[in-house]
C-alpha positions in Angstrom: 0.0 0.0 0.0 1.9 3.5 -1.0 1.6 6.1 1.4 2.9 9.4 1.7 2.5 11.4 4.3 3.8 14.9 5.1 4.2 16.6 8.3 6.6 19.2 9.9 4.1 22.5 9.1 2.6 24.9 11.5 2.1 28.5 12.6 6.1 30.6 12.3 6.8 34.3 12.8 8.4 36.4 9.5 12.0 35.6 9.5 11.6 32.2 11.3 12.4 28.4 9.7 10.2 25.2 9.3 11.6 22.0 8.5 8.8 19.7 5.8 9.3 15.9 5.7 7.3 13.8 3.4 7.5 10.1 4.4 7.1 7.2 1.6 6.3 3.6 1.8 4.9 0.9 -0.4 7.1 2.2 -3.7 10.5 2.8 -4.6 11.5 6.1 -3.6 14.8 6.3 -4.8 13.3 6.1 -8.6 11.4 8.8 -8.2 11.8 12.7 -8.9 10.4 14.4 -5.9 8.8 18.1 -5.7 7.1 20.5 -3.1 4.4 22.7 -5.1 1.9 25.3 -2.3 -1.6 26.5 -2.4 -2.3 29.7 -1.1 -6.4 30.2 -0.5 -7.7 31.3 -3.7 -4.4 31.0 -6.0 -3.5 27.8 -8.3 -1.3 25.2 -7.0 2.2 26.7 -7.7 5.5 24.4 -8.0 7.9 25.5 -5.0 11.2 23.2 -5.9 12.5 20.0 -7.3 14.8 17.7 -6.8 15.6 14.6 -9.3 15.8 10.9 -7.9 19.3 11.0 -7.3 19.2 14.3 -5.5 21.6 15.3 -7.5 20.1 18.1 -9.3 17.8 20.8 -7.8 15.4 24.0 -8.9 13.9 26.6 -7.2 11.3 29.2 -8.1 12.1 32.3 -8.2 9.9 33.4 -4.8 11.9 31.1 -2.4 15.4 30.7 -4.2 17.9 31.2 -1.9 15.3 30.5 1.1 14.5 27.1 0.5 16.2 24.4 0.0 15.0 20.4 -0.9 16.9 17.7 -0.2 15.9 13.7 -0.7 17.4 10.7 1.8 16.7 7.5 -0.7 18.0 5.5 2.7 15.1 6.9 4.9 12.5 7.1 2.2 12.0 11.0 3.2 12.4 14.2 1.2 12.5 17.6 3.3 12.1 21.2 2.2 14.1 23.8 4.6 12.5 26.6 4.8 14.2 29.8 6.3 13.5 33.4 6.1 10.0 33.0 5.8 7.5 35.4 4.8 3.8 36.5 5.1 3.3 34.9 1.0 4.7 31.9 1.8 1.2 30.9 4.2 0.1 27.8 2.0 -0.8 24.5 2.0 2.4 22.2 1.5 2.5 19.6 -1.0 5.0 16.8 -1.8 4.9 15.0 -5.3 6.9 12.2 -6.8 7.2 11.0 -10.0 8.5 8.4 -12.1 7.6 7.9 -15.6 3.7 8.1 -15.5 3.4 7.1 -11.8 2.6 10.1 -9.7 1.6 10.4 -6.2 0.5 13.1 -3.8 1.0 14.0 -0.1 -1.7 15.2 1.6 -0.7 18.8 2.6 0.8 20.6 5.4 -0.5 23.8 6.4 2.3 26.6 6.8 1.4 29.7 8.3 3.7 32.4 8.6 2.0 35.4 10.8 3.4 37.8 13.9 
């Protein structure tokens, strides 16, 4: 059974750091591409960073570059998005996605909130 489950959001002043985790089991991580995307309320779902299977490769958009950074531990099965500096705009729901070939599969959100 695949599951994949994300955790590590929650309620951060401006200027403070989260840590995201997004947990898999029942498929084989290591294969797969892995990416956060966010959903504000009432914006589209908007792709945050990326990180091939490898994690040798990453990108960034241009909103949290230099902010955020992804990272991917095949041996634990978990990918992580470091959040620092945060800001007011970056209050979303948290998704993590990974992909390989036409298999694709969804965490089910973390809520960031990043108020004073």
């Amino acid at each position: 059974q695949v599951q994949f489950v994300a955790s590590g959001g929650g309620l951060v002043q401006p200027g403070g750091s989260l840590r995201l985790s997004c947990a898999a089991s029942g498929f084989s991580f290591s294969r797969y591409s892995l990416s956060w995307y966010r959903q504000a309320p009432g914006k589209e779902r908007e792709l945050v960073a990326g990180i091939t299977s490898d994690g040798g490769r990453t990108n960034y958009s241009d909103s949290v570059k230099g902010r955020f950074t992804i990272s991917k531990d095949n041996a634990k099965n978990t990918a992580y998005l470091q959040m620092t500096s945060l800001k007011p705009d970056d209050t979303a729901v948290y998704y993590c996605n990974a992909k390989w070939w036409t298999l694709n599969y969804w965490g089910q959100g973390t809520q960031v909130t990043v108020s004073s």
